[in-house]
C-alpha positions in Angstrom: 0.0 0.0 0.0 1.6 3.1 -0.9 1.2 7.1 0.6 -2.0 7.5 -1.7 -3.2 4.5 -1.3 -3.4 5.1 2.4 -4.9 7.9 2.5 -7.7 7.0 0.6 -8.3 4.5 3.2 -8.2 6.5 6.0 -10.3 9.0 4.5 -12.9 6.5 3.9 -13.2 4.9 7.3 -12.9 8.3 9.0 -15.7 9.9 6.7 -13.7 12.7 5.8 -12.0 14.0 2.7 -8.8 12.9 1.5 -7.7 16.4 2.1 -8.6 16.6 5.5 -7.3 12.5 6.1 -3.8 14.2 5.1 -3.4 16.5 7.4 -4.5 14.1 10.3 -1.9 12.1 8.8 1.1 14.5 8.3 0.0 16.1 12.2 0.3 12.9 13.6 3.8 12.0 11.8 5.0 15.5 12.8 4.5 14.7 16.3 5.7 11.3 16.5 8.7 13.2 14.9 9.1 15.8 17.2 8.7 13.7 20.6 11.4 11.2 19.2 13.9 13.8 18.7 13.3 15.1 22.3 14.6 11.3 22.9 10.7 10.5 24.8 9.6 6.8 23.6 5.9 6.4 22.1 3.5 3.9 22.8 0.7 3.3 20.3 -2.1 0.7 21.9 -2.4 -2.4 20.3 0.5 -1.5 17.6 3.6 -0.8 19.3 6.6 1.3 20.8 8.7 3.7 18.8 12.0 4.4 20.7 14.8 6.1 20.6 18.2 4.1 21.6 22.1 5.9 21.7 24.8 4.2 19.5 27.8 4.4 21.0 31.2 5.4 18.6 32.7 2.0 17.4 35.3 1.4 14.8 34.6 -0.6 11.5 37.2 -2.1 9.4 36.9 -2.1 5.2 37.1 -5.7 4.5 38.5 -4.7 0.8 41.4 -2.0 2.2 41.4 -3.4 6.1 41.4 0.7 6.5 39.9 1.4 10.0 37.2 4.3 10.3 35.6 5.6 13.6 31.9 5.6 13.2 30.6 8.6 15.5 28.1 7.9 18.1 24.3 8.9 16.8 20.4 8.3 18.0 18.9 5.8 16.0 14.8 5.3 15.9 13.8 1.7 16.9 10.3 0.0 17.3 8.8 -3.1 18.6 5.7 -4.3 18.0 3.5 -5.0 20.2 1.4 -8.4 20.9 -1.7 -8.2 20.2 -0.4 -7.0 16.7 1.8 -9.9 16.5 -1.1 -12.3 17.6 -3.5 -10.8 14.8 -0.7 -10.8 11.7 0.0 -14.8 12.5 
C-alpha cells in the first residue's frame, strides 16, 4: 500500500475528505517526529513502541582495504511491536 493509497483508506473509514485524512496524517507524523527527537519513547495501543536508543562510537574495518574508520556515536529510531499486533498478523 503506498502514501496514496493510504490515505484514501483512512479518509474512507474516517468519513472525511482525502484532504482533511492528510493532514490528520502528516500532524500525527509530525509529532511522533518531534517527541522522538526530544529522545521521549511512544507507545501506540495495540501497535507498538517507537524508541529512541544511543549508539555508541565504534570502529569498522573495510574488508577490501582493512582501513579502520571511527563511526561517531548517533540516536537511532527503533520499534517493537506489540502483541496483540503480533497475535493478529499470525
Amino acid at each position: 500500500m503506498n502514501n496514496k493509497e493510504f490515505i484514501a483508506e483512512l479518509a474512507r473509514r474516517t468519513k472525511s475528505s482525502t484532504k482533511e485524512a492528510q493532514q490528520k496524517m502528516n500532524a500525527l507524523v509530525q509529532e511522533i517526529t518531534e517527541r522522538l527527537c526530544d529522545e521521549d519513547s511512544i507507545m501506540i495501543s495495540n501497535f507498538g513502541t517507537f524508541e529512541t536508543k544511543k549508539r555508541l562510537e565504534r570502529v569498522l574495518v573495510s574488508p577490501t582495504t582493512g582501513q579502520r574508520m571511527l563511526v561517531p556515536p548517533k540516536i537511532v529510531v527503533g520499534f517493537k511491536q506489540s502483541n496483540t499486533l503480533k497475535s493478529k498478523i499470525k
